[in-house]
Structure formats: structure tokens, C-alpha cells
C-alpha positions as CSV (number, residue, x, y, z in Angstrom):
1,X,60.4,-15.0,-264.9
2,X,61.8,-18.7,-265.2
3,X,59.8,-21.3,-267.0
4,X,59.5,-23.3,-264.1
5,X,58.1,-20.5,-262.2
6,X,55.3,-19.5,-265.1
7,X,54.6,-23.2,-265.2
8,X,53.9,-23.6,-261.5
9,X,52.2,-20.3,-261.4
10,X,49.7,-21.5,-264.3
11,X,49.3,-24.9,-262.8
12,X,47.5,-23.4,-259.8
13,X,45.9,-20.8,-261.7
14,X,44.7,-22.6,-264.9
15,X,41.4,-23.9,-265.6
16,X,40.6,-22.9,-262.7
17,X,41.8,-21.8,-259.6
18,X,43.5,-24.0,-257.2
19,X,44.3,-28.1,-256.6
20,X,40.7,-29.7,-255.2
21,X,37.4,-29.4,-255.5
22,X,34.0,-31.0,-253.3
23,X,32.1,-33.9,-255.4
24,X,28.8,-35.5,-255.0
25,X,28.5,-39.1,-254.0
26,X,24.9,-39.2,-254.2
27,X,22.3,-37.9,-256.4
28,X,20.8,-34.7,-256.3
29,X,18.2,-34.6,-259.6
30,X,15.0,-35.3,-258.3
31,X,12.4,-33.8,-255.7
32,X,12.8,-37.4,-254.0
33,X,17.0,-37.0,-253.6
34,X,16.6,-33.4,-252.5
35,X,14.2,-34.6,-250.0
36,X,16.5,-37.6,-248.6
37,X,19.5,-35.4,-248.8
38,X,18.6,-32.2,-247.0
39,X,15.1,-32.3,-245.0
40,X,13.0,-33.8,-244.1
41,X,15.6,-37.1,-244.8
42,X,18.3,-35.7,-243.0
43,X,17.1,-35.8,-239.5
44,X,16.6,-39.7,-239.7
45,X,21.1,-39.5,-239.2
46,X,20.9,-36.8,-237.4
47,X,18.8,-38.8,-234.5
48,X,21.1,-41.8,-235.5
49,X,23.9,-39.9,-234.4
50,X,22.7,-38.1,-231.5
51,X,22.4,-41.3,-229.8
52,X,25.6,-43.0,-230.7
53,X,28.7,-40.7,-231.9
54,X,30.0,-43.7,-233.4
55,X,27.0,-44.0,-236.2
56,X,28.9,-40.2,-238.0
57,X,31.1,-43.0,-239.3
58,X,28.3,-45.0,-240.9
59,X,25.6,-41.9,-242.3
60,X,28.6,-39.4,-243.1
61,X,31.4,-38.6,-244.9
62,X,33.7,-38.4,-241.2
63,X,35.4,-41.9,-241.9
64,X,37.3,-40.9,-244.8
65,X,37.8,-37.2,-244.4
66,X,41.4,-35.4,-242.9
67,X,42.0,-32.3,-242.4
68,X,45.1,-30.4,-243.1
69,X,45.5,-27.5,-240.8
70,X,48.6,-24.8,-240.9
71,X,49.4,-21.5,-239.2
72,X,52.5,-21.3,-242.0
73,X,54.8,-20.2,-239.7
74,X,57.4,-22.9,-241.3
75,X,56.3,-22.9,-245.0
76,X,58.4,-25.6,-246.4
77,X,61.8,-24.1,-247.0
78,X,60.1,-20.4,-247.0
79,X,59.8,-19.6,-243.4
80,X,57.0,-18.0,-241.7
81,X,55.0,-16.5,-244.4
82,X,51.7,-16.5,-242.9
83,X,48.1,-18.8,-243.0
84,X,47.1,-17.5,-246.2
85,X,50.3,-18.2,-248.2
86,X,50.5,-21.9,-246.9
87,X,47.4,-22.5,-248.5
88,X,48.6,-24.0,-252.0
89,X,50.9,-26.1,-249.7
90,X,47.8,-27.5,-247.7
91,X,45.8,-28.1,-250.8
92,X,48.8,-29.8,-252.1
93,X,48.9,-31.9,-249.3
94,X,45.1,-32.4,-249.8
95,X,45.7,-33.6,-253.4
96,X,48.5,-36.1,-252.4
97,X,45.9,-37.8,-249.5
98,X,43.3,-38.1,-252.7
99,X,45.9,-39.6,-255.1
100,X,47.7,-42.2,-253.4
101,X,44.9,-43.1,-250.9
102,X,41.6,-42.1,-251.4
103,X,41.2,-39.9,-248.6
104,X,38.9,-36.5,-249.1
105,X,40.9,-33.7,-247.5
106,X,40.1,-29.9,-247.0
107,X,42.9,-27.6,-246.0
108,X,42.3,-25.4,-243.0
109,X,44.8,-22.2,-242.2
110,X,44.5,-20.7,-238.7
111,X,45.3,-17.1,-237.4
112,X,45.8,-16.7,-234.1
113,X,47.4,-14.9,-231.5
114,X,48.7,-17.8,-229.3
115,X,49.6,-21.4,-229.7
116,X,46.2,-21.9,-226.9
117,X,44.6,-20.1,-229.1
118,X,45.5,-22.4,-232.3
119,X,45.2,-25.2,-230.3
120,X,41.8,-24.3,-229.0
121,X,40.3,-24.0,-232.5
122,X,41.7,-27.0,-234.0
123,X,40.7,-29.1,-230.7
124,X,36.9,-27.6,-231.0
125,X,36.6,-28.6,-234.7
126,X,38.3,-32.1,-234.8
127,X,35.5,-34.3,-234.8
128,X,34.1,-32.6,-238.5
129,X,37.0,-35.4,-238.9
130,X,38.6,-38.8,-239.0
131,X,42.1,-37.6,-238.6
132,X,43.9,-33.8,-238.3
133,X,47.5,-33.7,-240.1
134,X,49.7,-30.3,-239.2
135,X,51.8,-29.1,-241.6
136,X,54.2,-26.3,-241.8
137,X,54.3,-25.2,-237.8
138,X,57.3,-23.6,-236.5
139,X,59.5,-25.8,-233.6
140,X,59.6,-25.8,-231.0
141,X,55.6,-24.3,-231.0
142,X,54.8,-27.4,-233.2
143,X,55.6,-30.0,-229.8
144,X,53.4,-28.1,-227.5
145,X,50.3,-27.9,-230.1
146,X,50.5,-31.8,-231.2
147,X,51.3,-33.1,-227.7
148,X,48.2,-30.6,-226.3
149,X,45.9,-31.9,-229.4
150,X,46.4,-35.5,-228.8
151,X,45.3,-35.3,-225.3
152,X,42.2,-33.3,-226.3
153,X,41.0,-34.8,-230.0
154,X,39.4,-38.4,-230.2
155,X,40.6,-38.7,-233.4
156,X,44.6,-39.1,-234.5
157,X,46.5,-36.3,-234.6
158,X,49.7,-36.6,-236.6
159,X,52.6,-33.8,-237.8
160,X,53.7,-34.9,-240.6
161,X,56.9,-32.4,-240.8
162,X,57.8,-34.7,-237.7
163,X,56.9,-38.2,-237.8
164,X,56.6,-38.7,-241.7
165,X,60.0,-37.7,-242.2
166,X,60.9,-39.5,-239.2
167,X,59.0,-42.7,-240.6
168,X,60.6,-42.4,-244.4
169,X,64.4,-41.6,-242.6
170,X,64.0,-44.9,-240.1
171,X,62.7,-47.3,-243.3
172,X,65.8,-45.9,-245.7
173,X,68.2,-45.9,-242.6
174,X,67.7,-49.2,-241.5
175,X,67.6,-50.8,-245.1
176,X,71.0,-48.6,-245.7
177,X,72.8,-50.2,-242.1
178,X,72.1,-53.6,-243.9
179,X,73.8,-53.0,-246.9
180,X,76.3,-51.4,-245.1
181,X,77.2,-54.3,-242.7
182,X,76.1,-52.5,-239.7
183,X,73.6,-53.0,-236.9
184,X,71.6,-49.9,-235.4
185,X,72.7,-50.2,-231.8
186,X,76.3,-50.0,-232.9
187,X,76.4,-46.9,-235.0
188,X,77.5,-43.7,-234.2
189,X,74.8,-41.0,-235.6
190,X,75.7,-37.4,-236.2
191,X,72.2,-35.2,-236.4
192,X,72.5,-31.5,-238.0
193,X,70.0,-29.8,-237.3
194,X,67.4,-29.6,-233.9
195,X,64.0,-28.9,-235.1
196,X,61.1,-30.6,-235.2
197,X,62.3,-33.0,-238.4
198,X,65.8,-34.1,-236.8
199,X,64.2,-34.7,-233.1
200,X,61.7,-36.8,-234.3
201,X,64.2,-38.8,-236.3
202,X,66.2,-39.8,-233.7
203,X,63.5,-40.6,-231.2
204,X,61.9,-43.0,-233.8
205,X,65.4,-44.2,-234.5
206,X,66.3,-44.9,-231.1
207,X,63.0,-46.8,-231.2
208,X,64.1,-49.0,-233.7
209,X,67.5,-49.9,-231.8
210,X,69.8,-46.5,-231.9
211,X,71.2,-45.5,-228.8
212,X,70.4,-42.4,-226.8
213,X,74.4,-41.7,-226.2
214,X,75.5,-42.3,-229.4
215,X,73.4,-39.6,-231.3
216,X,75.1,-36.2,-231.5
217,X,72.9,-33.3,-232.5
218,X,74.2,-29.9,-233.8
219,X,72.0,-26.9,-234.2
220,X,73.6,-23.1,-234.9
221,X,75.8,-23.0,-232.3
222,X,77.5,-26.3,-232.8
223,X,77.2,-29.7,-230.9
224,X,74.3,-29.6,-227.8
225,X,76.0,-30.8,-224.6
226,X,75.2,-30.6,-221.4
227,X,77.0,-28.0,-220.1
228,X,74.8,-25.7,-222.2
229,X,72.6,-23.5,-220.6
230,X,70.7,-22.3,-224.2
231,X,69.0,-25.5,-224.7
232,X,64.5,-26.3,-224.5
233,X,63.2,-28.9,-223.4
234,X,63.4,-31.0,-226.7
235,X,67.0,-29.9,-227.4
236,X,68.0,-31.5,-223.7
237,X,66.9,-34.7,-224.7
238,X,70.1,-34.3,-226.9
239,X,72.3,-33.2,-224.6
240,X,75.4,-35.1,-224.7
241,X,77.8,-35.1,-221.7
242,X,81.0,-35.0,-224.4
243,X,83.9,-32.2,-225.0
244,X,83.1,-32.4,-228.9
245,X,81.9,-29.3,-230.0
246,X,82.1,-28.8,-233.3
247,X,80.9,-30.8,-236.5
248,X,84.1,-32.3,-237.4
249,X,84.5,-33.5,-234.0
250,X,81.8,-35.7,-234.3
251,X,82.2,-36.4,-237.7
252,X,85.3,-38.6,-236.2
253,X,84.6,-42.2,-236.9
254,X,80.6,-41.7,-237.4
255,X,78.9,-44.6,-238.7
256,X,75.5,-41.9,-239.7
257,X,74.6,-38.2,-241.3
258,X,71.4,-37.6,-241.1
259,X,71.0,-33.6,-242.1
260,X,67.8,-31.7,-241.7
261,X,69.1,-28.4,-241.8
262,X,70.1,-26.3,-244.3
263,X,72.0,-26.5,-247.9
264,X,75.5,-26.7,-248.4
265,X,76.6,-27.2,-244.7
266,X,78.7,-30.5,-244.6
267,X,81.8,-29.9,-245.9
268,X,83.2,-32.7,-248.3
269,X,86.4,-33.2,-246.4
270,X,84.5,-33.8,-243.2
271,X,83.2,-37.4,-244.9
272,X,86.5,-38.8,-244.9
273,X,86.7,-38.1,-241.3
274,X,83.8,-40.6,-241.2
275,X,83.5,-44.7,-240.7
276,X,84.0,-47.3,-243.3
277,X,80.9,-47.3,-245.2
278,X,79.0,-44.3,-244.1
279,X,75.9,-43.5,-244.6
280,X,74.5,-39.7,-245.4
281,X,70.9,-38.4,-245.5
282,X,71.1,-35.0,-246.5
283,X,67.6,-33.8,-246.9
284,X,67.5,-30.2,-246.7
285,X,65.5,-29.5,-249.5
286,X,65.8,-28.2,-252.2
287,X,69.3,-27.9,-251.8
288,X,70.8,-31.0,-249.6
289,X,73.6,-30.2,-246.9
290,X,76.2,-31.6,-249.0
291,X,75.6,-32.3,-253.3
292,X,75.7,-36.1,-254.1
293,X,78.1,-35.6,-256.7
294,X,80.5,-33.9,-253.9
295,X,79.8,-36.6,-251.8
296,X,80.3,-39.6,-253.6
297,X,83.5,-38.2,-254.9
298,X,85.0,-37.6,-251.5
299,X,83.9,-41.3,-250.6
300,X,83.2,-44.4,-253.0
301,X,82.1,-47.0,-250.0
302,X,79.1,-44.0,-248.8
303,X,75.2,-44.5,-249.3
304,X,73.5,-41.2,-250.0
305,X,70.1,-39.8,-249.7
306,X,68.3,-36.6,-250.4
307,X,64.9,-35.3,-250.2
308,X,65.3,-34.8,-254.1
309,X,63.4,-36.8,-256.9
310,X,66.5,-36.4,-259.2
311,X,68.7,-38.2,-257.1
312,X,68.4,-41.8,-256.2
313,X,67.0,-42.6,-252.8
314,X,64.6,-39.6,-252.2
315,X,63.3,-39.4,-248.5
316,X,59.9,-38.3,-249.2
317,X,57.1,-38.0,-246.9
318,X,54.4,-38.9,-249.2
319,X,55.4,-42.8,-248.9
320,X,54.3,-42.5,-245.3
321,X,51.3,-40.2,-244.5
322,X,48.6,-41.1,-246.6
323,X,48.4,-44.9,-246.0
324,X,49.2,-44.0,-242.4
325,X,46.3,-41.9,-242.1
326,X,44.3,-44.5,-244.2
327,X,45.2,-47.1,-241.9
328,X,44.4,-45.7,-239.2
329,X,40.9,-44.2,-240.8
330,X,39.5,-47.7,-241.5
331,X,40.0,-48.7,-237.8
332,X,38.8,-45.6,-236.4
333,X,41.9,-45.5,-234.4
334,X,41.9,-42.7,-231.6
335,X,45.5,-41.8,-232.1
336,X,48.8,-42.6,-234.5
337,X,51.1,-44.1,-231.7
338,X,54.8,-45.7,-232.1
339,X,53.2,-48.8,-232.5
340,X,51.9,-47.5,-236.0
341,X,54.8,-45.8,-236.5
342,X,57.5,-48.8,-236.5
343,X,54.8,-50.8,-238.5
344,X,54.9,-48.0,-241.3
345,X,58.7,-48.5,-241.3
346,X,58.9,-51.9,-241.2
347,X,55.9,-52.5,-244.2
348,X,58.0,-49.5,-246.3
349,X,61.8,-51.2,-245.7
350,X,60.6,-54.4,-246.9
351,X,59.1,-52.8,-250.4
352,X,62.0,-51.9,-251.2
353,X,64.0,-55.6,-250.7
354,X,61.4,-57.4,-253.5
355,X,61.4,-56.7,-257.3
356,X,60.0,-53.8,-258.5
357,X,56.9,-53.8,-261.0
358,X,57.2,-52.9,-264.5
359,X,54.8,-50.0,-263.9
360,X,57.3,-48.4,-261.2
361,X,60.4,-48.4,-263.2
362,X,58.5,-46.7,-266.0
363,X,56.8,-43.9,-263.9
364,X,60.5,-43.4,-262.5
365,X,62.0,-43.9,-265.9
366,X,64.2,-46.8,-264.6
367,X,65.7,-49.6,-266.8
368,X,66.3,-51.1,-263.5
369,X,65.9,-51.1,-259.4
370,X,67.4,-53.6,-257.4
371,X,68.1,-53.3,-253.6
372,X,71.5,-51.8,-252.9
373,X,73.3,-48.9,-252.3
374,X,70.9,-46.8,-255.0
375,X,67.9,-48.6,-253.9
376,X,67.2,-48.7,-249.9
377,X,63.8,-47.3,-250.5
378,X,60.6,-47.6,-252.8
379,X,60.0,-45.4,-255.0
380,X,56.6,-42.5,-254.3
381,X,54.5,-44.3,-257.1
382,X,54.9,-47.6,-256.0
383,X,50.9,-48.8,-255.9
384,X,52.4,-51.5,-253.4
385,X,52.9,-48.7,-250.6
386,X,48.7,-48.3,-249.9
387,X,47.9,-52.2,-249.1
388,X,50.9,-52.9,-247.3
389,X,51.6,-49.5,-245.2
390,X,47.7,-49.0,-244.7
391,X,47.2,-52.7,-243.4
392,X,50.5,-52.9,-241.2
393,X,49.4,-49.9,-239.8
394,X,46.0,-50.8,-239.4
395,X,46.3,-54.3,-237.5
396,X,49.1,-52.0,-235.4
397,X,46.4,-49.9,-234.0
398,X,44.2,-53.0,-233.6
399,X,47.0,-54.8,-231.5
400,X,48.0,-51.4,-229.4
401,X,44.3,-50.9,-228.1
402,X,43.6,-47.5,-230.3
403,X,41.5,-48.7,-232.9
404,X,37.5,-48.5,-232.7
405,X,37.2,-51.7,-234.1
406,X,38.4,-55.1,-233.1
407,X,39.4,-56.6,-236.3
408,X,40.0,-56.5,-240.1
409,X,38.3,-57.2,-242.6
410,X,39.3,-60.5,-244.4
411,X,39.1,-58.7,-247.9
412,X,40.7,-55.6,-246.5
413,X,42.6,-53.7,-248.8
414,X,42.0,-56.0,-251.6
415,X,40.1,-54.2,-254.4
């Protein structure tokens, strides 16, 4: 057994079993606090509530509590291993929304039979809630449940295999086209891979300027055109009406990589095939779609990006989905739209354009990070990401009609 392995095994198992645990907020030592906390107290909220929903936000814990919810039939890298084994990845999750947000979180794994019937369970206990986040659902299963759970939760329902990597690809991107002298409606982007990751990149990238006819999207059996008659719904949106068909086709004169596939699959000769300064996201993790050291050997003018924390410029969904859900929390919004989306992008992209705080470069062991081609995003620990993702996000769902309140506080976010 590795070292790594022992060490991750005793990490969950040692003190005690597990990442998170429930605490107390108020006291329970007396006759007096059992009495307010259980009955008879307790039905004084309870009437509260009955007669205005919106009062669970003021007598519970609702307002600051997601939940993480799985069928682990896409376990990170792992495939479909089942509920049970995706739950150290949803307490994960859990730990990450305490840590860089606040947020309580419990983690929730679903057997079922049939996406209704997954969707039916979620949908009946969402309003225990203030948001849901899905993790780890297979495509293209995963469109069906969130589009289905939108429509039927009143609180925001967000897949964060989706939209936060979408989010974190769309802030790096767009900082990486301004280093690069180029502007988004210009490039040429070349998409491996067709799950749920790589479609929701380039929807939120076409959002942000990208256009529709200049994105071409390979998935196993090479580039999806429109004389294919293999394609769902999702992959159709893709469907380019071009005789390329294979990866160095497109690779001819591309501006953009942007890999969410599998390791090892871009070729280093297929770079040079590329643009003037290119730019490459290869976040198949762990193992990227093409090594950085290949990379940057083939081409000296190319930005790079993995999912990795050992290489500079590490897409990472955790600089996204907490302050987006505690954004969107503290408003009450109803649902994480675009809006909120290109707010989280824009607050994250302009992090990484101002100097970074002594306490950053030491937690990423950095003498020095300065925007450029090594620097297009913030770094995870950056305390900087909460105020400014949560807030943008926040007055986002104000300003789009989905929050349940009508403005900020004036001291929001301050302590």
C-alpha cells in the first residue's frame, strides 16, 4: 500500500470516522433550554411557520444549510461506483462549503431505480434546505434531473460538476484571451470531450462572447457534426455543419483547448498545428489530456491549465461553489441563474488582476504571483474569493428578480 493511500485511508478513519459532524448553537444544560428547545417552546416556530413559510429562515437553521445529494454514478474520475461509495466525496464536499463559507452541509446519497424516481425524492425533501448541490451524476441523466429539479424546488438547485467547472474555466479563459491578445468572439475553441463538464463550458462561454459556430466538440467518435445520426439532444447543440472530423483537423489554426476528457489524449504535435499564442485547459484530472511539461515544450508562446494543484493555474471548482451558494443563501434566491453565473466569473477574473496578499503566497508557497501567463486565476485559499464572489452573486440575484429579498445589507459581508 502507498503512503499516500494509508494516509488518505487514516484521514477518514482517524479519530474518528469520517469529515463532519452536527454542533449546537444554543444551549442545552438546563430544564429551562430543554424546555425552549424541544416542547413545549418549540411550537411557538412551529405556529410561526405554519403561517408564513418564509419565517423557517428566521426560527431555523434552513438559511444556511445545503445539501449535497449523489447517486455516484460518476464518482469523480472512478465511474459509477454506487451511492454508498460517493459518500466520503459528498462529505468532502460538505467540509469544503464549511471552510471557505460558512455554510452547514449534510451529504445525502440516493438509490433509486429511475432518474423520476431520484428526482422525486430530492424534489420532496428540498425545502429541509436553502440550496441542493448535485455531485457526481452521470450525463447525460445529470441534464434531465437538474433541469426537472429547478422547475419543481423553490430553492436553487445547482450541479456543480456542470456549472462550477464552467464558472472557474470562463474566469481563467477570459483572463488567458487578454494576455493572449485575443478577444472571445474571435477565437476558434476546440472542446474534447461532451459530457456534462465540456457542455456547460461552452454554453457559459458562448455567454460571455464565444460563438456558437466556432466551438468544435469531440467526444469518442471524433468531431460531432451534423450529418451524425448518434448524437442527444445536448450533443446536437454542438453539431457543427463542417467536413473536419478528426482532432487534428480542428486543431488547424485554433485559438482554444479546453479538455474535459480523459488523460493523455492530445498529442504534443497537434499544438503546433494551433494559433499563435494558444491557449490549453487540460483538466482531466488527475492526469490532464496533455502533461504541462509536454506542452510547453512543444510551444513557448501557450498558456496552460490543469485541474492540478502542482501546476500553476489550477481550474478548481472550489473557487466557485461555496460563495455561489452563499450568495445566493443570504438573498434567499429561488434559483442560481446565468445572471449569477457571469457575476461569479466576472468577481473571480478580476481577483486574479490585483496583488496578491502575503497570506496567499505563503499558503501556496509562492515567493511571487503576478497576473500573466502563470497567473490568470486566484489561487483556492484566497480569503478575498467569499466577499467578492458571494456579494457579486448576491446583488446578481437581487437585480434578476430571484432573490427573496430586495436588497443588501450595507455591512454585508463585512465581518
Amino acid at each position: 500500500m502507498s503512503d499516500f493511500r494509508q494516509k488518505a485511508l487514516d484521514y477518514h478513519a482517524k479519530p474518528r470516522p469520517g469529515k463532519i459532524s452536527v454542533e449546537l448553537t444554543k444551549p442545552a444544560e438546563s430544564v429551562t433550554d430543554l424546555a425552549l428547545a424541544y416542547s413545549p417552546g418549540v411550537a411557538e416556530p412551529v405556529r410561526e411557520i405554519a403561517a408564513d413559510p418564509d419565517a423557517a429562515y428566521k426560527y431555523t437553521a434552513k438559511g444556511n444549510m445545503v445539501a449535497v445529494i449523489s447517486n455516484g454514478t460518476a464518482i469523480l474520475g472512478l465511474g459509477n461506483l454506487g451511492p454508498l461509495a460517493s459518500k466520503p466525496v459528498m462529505e468532502g464536499k460538505a467540509l469544503l462549503f464549511k471552510r471557505f463559507a460558512g455554510l452547514d452541509s449534510i451529504d445525502i446519497e440516493v438509490k433509486h431505480r429511475t432518474t423520476e424516481e431520484f428526482i422525486t425524492t430530492v424534489a420532496n425533501i428540498a425545502d429541509t434546505f436553502g440550496g441542493i448541490n448535485l455531485e457526481d451524476i452521470k450525463a447525460p441523466e445529470c441534464f434531465e434531473i437538474e433541469q426537472e429539479l429547478i422547475k419543481r424546488c423553490k430553492v436553487p438547485v445547482f450541479h456543480d460538476d456542470q456549472h462550477g467547472t464552467a464558472i472557474v474555466t470562463a474566469a481563467g479563459m477570459l483572463n488567458a484571451l487578454e494576455i493572449q491578445g485575443k478577444a472571445i468572439h474571435d477565437v476558434t475553441i476546440v472542446c474534447m470531450g461532451a459530457g456534462a463538464a465540456a457542455v456547460a463550458c461552452m454554453e457559459l462561454l458562448i455567454k460571455c462572447g464565444a460563438q456558437r459556430e466556432r466551438i468544435y466538440m469531440l467526444d469518442r467518435k471524433g468531431v460531432i457534426h451534423t450529418r451524425r445520426d448518434d448524437l442527444t439532444p445536448h450533443k446536437m447543440l454542438f453539431a457543427n455543419n463542417t467536413d473536419k472530423r478528426t482532432l487534428e483537423d480542428v486543431m488547424e489554426g485554433a485559438d482554444v483547448f479546453v479538455g474535459v476528457s480523459g488523460p493523455d489524449v492530445l498529442p504534443p504535435a497537434a499544438l503546433s498545428l494551433m494559433a499563435e499564442n494558444p491557449i490549453v485547459f487540460a483538466c482531466s484530472n488527475p492526469d490532464p489530456e496533455i502533461k504541462p511539461e509536454l506542452a510547453h515544450a512543444a510551444r513557448k508562446d501557450l498558456i496552460m491549465a490543469t485541474g492540478r494543484s502542482d501546476y500553476p493555474n489550477q481550474v478548481n471548482n472550489v473557487l466557485c461553489f461555496p460563495f455561489i451558494f452563499r450568495g445566493a443563501l443570504d438573498v434567499r434566491a429561488s434559483a442560481i441563474n446565468d445572471e449569477m453565473k457571469v457575476a461569479a466569473v466576472e468577481a473571480i477574473r478580476s481577483i486574479a488582476k490585483e496583488p496578491v496578499p502575503a497570506e496567499v503566497l505563503a499558503a501556496s508557497q509562492s515567493d511571487s504571483l503576478e497576473f500573466g501567463r502563470q497567473y490568470i486565476i486566484p489561487k483556492p485559499m484566497d480569503p478575498r474569493l467569499c466577499q467578492r464572489v458571494a456579494t457579486a452573486v448576491a446583488q446578481a440575484a437581487i437585480d434578476s428578480g430571484v432573490a427573496g429579498i430586495e436588497s443588501l445589507p450595507a455591512d454585508y459581508m463585512q465581518n
